[in-house]
Each structure stands twice: as structure tokens, then as C-alpha cells.
N, CA, C and O atoms as a GROMACS GRO file, in nm:
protein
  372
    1UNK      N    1  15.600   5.309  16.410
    1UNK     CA    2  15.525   5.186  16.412
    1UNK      C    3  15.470   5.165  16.553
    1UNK      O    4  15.548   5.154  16.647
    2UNK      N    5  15.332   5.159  16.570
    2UNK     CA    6  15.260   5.131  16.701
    2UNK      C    7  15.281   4.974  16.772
    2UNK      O    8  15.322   4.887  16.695
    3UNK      N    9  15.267   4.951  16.853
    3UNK     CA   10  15.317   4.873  16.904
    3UNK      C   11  15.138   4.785  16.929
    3UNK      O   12  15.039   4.858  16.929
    4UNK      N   13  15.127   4.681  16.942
    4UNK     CA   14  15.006   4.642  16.973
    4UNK      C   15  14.966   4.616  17.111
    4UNK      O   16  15.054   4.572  17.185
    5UNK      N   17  14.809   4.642  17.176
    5UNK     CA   18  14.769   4.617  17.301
    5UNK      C   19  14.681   4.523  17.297
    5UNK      O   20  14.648   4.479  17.187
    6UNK      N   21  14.620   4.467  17.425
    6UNK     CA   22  14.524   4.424  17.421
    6UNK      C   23  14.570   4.236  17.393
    6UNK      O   24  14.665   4.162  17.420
    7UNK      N   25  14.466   4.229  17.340
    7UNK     CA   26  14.444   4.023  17.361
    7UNK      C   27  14.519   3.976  17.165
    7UNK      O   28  14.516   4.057  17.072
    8UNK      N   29  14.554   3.889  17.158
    8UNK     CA   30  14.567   3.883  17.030
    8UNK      C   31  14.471   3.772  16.918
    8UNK      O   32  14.450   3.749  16.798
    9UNK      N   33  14.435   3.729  17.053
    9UNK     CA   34  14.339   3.628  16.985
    9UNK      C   35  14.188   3.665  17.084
    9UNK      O   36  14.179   3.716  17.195
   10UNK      N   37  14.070   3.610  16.978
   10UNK     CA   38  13.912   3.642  17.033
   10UNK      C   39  13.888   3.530  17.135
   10UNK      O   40  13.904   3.409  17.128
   11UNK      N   41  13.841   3.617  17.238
   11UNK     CA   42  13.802   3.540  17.324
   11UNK      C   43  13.628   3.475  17.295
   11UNK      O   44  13.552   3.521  17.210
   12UNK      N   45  13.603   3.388  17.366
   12UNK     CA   46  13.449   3.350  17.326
   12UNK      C   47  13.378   3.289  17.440
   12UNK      O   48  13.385   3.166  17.450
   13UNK      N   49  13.319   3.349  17.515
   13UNK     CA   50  13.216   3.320  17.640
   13UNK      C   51  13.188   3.132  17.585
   13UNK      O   52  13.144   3.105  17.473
   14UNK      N   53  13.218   3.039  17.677
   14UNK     CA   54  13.159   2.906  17.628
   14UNK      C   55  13.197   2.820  17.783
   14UNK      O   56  13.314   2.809  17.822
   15UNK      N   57  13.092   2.769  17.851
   15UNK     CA   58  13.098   2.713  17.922
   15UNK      C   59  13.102   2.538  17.910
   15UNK      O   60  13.003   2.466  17.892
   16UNK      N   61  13.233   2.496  17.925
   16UNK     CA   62  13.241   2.350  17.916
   16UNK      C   63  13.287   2.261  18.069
   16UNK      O   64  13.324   2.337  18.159
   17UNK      N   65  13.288   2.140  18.098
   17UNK     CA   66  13.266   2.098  18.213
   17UNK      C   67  13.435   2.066  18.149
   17UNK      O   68  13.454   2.018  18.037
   18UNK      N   69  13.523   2.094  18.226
   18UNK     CA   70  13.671   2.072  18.185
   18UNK      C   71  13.740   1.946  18.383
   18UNK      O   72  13.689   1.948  18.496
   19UNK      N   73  13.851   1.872  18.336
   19UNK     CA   74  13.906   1.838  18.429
   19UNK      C   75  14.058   1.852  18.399
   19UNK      O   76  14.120   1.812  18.301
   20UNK      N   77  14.111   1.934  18.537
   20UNK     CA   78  14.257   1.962  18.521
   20UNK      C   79  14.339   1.806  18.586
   20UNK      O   80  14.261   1.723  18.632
   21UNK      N   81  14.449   1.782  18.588
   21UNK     CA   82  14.537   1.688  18.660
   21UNK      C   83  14.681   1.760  18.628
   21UNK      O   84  14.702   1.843  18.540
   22UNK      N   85  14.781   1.702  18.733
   22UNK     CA   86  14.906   1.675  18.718
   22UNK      C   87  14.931   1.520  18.663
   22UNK      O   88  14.845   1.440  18.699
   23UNK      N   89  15.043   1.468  18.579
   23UNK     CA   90  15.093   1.346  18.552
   23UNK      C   91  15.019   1.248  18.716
   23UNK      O   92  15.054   1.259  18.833
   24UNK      N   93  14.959   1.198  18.682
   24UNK     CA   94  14.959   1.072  18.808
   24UNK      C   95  14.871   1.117  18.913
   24UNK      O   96  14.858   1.049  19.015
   25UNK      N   97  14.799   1.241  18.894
   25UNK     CA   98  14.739   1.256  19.020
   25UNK      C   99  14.563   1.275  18.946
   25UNK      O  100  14.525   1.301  18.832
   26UNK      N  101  14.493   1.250  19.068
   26UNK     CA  102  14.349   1.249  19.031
   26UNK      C  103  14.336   1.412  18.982
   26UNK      O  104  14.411   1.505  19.011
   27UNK      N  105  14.194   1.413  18.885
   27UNK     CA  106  14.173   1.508  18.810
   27UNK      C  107  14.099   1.595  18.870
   27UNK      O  108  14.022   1.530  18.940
   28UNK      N  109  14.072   1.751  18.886
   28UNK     CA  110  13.996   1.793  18.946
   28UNK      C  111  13.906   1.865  18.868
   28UNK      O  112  13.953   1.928  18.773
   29UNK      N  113  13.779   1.871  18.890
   29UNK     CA  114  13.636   1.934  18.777
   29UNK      C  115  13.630   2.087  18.809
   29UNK      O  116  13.628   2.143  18.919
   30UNK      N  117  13.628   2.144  18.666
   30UNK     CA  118  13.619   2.264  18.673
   30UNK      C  119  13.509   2.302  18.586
   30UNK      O  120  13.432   2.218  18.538
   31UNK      N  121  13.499   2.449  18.561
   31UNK     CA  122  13.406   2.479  18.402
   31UNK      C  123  13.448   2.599  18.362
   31UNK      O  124  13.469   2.693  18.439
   32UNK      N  125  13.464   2.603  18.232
   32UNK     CA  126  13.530   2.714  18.136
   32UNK      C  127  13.464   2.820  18.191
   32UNK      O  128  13.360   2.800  18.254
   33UNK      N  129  13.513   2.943  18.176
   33UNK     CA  130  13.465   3.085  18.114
   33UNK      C  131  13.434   3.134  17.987
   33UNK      O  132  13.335   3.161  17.919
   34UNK      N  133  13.592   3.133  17.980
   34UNK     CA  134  13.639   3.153  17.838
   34UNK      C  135  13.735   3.095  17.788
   34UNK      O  136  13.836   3.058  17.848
   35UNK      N  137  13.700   3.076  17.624
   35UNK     CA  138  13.825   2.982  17.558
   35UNK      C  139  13.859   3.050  17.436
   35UNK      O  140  13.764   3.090  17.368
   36UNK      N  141  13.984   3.072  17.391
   36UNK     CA  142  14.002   3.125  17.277
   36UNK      C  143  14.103   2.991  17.244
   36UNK      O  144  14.132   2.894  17.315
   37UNK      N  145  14.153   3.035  17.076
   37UNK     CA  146  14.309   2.967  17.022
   37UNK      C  147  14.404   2.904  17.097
   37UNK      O  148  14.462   2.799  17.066
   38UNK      N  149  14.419   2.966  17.192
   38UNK     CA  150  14.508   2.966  17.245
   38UNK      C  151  14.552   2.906  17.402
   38UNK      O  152  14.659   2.871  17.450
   39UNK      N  153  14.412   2.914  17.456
   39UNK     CA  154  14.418   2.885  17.606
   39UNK      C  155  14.240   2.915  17.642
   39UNK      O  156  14.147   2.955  17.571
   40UNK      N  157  14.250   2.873  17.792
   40UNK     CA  158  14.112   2.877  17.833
   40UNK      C  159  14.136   2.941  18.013
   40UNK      O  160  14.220   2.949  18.102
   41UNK      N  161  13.996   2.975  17.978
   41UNK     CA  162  14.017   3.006  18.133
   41UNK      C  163  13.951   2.945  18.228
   41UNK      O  164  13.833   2.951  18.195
   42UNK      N  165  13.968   2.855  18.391
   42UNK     CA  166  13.884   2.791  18.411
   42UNK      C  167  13.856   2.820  18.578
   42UNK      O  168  13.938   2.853  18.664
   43UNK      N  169  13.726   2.798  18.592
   43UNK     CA  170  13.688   2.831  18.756
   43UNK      C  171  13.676   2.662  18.800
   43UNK      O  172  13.601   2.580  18.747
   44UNK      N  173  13.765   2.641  18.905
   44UNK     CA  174  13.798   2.567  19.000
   44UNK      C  175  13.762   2.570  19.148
   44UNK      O  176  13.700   2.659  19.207
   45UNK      N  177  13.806   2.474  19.189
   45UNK     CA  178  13.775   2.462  19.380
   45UNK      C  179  13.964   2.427  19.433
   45UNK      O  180  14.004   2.392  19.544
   46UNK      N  181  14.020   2.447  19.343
   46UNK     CA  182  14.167   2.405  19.378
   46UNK      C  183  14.277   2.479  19.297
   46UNK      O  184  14.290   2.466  19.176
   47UNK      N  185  14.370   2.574  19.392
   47UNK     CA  186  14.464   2.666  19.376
   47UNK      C  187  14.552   2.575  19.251
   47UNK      O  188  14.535   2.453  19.256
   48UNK      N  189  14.631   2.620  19.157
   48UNK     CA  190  14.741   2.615  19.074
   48UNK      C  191  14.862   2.685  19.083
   48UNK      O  192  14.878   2.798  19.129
   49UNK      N  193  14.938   2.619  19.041
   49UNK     CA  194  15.007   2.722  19.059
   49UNK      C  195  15.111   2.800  18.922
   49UNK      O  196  15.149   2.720  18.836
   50UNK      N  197  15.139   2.894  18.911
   50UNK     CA  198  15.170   2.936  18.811
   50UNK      C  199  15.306   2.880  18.759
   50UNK      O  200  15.415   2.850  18.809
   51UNK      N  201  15.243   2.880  18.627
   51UNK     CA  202  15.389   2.777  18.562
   51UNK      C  203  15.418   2.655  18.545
   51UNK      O  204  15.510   2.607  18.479
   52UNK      N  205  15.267   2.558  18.658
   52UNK     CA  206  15.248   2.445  18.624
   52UNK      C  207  15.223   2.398  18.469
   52UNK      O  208  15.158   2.463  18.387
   53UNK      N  209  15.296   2.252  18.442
   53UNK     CA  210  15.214   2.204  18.357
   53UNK      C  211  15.087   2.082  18.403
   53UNK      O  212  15.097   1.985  18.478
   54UNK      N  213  14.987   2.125  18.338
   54UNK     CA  214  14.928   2.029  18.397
   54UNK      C  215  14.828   1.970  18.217
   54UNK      O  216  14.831   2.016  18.104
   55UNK      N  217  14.750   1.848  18.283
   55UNK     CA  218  14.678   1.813  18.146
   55UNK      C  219  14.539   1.858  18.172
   55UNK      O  220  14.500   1.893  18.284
   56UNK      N  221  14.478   1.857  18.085
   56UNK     CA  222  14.313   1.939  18.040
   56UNK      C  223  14.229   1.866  17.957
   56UNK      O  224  14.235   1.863  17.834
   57UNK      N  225  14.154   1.812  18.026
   57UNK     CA  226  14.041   1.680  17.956
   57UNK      C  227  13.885   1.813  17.938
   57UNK      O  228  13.864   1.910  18.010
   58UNK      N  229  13.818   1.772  17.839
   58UNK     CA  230  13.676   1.807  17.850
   58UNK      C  231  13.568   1.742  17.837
   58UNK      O  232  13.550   1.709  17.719
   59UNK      N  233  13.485   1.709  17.908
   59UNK     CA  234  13.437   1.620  17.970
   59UNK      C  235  13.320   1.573  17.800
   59UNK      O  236  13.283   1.651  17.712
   60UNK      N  237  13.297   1.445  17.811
   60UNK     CA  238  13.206   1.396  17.670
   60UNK      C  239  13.314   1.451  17.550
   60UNK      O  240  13.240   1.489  17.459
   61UNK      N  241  13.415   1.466  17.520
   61UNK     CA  242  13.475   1.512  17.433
   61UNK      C  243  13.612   1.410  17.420
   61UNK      O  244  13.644   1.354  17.524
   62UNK      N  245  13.688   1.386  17.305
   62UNK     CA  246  13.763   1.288  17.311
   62UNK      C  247  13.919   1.430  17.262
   62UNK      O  248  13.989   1.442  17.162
   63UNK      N  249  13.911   1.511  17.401
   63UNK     CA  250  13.992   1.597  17.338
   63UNK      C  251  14.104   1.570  17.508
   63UNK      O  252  14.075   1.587  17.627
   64UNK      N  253  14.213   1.530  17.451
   64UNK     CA  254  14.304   1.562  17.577
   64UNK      C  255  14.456   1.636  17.542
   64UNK      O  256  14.554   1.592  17.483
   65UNK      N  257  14.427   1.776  17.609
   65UNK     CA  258  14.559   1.886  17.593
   65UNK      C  259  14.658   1.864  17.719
   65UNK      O  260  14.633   1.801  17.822
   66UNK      N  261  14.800   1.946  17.676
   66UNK     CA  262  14.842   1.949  17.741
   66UNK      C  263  14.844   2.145  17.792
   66UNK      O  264  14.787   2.225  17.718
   67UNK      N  265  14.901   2.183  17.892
   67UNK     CA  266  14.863   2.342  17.935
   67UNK      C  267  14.949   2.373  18.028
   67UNK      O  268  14.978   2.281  18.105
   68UNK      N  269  15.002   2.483  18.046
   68UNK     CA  270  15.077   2.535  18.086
   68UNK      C  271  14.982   2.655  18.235
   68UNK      O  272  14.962   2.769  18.194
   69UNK      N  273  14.951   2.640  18.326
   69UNK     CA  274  14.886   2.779  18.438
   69UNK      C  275  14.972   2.906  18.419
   69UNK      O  276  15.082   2.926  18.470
   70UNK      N  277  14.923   2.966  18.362
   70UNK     CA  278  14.953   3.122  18.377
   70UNK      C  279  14.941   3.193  18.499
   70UNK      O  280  15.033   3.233  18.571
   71UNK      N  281  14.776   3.208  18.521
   71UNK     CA  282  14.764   3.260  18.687
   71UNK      C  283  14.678   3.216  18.712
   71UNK      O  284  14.610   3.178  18.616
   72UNK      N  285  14.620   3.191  18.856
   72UNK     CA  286  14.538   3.198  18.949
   72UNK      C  287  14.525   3.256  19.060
   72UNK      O  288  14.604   3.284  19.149
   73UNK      N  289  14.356   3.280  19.036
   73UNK     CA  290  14.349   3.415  19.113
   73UNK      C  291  14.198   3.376  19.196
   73UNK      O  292  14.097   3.327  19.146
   74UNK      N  293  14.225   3.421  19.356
   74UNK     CA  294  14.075   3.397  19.391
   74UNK      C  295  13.940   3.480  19.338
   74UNK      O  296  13.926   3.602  19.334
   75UNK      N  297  13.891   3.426  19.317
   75UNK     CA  298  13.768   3.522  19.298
   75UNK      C  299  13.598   3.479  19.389
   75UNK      O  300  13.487   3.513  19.348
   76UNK      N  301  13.629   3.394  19.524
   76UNK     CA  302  13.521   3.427  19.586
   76UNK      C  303  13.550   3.293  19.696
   76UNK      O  304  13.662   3.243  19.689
   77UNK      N  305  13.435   3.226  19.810
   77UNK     CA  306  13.496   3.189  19.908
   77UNK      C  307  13.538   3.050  19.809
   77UNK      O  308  13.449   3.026  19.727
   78UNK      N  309  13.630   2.976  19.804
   78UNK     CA  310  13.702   2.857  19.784
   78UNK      C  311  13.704   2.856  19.594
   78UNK      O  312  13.709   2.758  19.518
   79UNK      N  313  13.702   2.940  19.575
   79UNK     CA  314  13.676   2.923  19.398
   79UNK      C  315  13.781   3.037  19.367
   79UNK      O  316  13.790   3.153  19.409
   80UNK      N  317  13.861   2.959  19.274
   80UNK     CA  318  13.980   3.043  19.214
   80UNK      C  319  13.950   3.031  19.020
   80UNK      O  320  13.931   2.925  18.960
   81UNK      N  321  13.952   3.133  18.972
   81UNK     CA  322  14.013   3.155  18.820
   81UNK      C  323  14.154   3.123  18.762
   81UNK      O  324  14.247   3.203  18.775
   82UNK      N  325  14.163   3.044  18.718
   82UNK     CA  326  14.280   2.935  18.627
   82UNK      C  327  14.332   3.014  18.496
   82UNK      O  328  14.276   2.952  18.405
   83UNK      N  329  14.383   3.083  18.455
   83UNK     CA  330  14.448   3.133  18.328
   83UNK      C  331  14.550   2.991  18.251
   83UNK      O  332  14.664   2.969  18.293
   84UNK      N  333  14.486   2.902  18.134
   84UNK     CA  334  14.570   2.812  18.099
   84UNK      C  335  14.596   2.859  17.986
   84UNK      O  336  14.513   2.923  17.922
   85UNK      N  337  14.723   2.835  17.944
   85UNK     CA  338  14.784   2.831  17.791
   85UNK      C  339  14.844   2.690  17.722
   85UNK      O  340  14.950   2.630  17.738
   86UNK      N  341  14.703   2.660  17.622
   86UNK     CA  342  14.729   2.541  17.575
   86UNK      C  343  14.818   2.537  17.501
   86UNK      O  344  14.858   2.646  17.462
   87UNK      N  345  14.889   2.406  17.446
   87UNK     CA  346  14.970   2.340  17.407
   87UNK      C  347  14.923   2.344  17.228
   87UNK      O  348  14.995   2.380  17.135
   88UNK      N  349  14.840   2.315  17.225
   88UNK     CA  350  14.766   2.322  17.102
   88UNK      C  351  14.660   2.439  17.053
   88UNK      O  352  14.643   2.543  17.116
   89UNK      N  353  14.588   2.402  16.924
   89UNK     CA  354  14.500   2.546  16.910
   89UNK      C  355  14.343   2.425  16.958
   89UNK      O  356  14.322   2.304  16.945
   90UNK      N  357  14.295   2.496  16.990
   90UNK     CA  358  14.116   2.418  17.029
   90UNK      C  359  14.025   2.493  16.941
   90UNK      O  360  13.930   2.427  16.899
   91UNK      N  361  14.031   2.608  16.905
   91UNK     CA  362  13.927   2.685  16.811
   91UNK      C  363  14.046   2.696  16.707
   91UNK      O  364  14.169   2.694  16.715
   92UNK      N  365  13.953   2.706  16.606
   92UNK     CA  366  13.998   2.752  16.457
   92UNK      C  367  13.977   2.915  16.400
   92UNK      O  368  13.864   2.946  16.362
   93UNK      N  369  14.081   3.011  16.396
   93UNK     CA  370  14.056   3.134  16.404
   93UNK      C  371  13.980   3.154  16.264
   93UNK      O  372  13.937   3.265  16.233
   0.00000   0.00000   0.00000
């Protein structure tokens, strides 16, 4: 029996204007990459840190998750990539 690789859920190129927070602290504006089932990925101006929970608003949308940071990673001068794993599903497979 093979073992499986790779992603388990489809990812889907969709750019949304997202805001991260901790409980009690101001929110900071980001915008998607990518969002699948399961989690999203988001480009920021402010480090995370892995393992946070934090909450995930999208902006004009009456959708508020909760998310877990997987990783962050820089990817250019002051802009880091956010790996979140939501709490809930956001797409319908």
C-alpha cells in the first residue's frame, strides 16, 4: 500500500483582502494567495509566529475564522508569507 504525497486538498489561486489579529490586539491587513478547505495562505507586513492562534476576518465578507500559523517565511524586503490552518472549511470540496 503506497503511502500518499503531496497536498490533500486543491489549492485555488484567489486573492482576498484578509485581516489577521491576536484576541485584543489591532488587526493587521494582508491579501490571500492561496486558499483551499482547509487553510489559506497570506502575504503580510508582520512576522507570525508559528503555532499562533490567531483570528482571520475577510474584508466585505461577514466571515470570521479562527486559525492556527503554520509558518512564516520571508519572501522579500518587509513582506513575509503566512501558512494558516483554519479552524473551519471556507471552500466546499
Amino acid at each position: 500500500m503506497s503511502t500518499p504525497t503531496g497536498r490533500s486538498a486543491k489549492r485555488m489561486p484567489v486573492e482576498l483582502a484578509v485581516e489577521l489579529s491576536h484576541v485584543g490586539k489591532t488587526p493587521v491587513k494582508g491579501k490571500s494567495s492561496y486558499v483551499s478547505s482547509h487553510g489559506l495562505r497570506v502575504v503580510t507586513g508582520s512576522v507570525w509566529q508559528p503555532g499562533a492562534r490567531v483570528r482571520v476576518s475577510f474584508a466585505g465578507e461577514q466571515i470570521d475564522e479562527r486559525a492556527r500559523v503554520v509558518y512564516c517565511q520571508p519572501i522579500g524586503s518587509k513582506k513575509f508569507a503566512v501558512g494558516l490552518k483554519l479552524s473551519g472549511k471556507v471552500l466546499q470540496s
